[in-house]
C-alpha positions in Angstrom: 123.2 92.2 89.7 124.1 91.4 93.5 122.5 87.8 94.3 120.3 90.1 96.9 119.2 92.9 94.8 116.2 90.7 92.5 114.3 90.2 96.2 115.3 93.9 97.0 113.8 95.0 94.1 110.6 92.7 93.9 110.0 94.1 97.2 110.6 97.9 96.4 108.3 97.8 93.2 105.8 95.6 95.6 105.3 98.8 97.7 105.2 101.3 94.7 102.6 99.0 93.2 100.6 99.2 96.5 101.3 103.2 97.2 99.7 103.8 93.4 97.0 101.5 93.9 95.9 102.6 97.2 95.9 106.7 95.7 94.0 105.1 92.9 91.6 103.7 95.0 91.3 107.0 96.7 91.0 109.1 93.9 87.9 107.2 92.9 86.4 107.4 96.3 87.1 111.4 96.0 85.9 112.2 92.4 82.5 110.7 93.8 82.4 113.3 96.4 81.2 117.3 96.0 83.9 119.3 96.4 81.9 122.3 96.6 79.3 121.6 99.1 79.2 119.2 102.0 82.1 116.5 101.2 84.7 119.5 101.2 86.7 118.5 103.8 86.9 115.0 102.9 87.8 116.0 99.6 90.7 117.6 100.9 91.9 115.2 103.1 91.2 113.0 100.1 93.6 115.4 98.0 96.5 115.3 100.8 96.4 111.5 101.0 96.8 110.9 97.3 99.7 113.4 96.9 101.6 111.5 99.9 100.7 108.6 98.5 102.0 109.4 95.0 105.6 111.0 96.3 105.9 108.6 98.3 105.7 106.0 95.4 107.5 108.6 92.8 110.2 108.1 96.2 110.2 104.4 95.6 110.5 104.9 91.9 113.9 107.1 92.1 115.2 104.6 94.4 114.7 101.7 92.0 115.9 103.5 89.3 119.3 104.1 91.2 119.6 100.8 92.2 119.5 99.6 88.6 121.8 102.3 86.8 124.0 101.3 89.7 123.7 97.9 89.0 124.3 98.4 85.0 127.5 100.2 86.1 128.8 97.2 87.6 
């Protein structure tokens, strides 16, 4: 593994870590809400933020995995 690539990684799974948290966080706050009636808005606002949230991370994810197939290649 390149002598840069430990700190690259720590750092790329870092921000997955916080991206899943963060839509966990959120999905908690929006299964408390009523989807139905007078939170509907929110909870689709909710909805959008957690799906950016998760590609975003499922982004981070493919990245990390390319880094260390490339790195097994070596």
């Amino acid at each position: 593994m390149p002598l840069g690539a430990p700190d690259h990684l720590d750092e790329l799974y870092s921000k997955q870590r916080v991206l899943t948290e963060e839509a966990e966080r959120l999905e908690t706050e929006r299964d408390k809400l009523d989807a139905y009636g007078t939170d509907g808005n929110r909870h689709y606002i909710l909805e959008l933020q957690i799906a950016a949230l998760l590609q975003e991370a499922n982004r981070i994810g493919a990245r990390i995995s390319d880094i260390l197939e490339r790195d097994l290649q070596r």
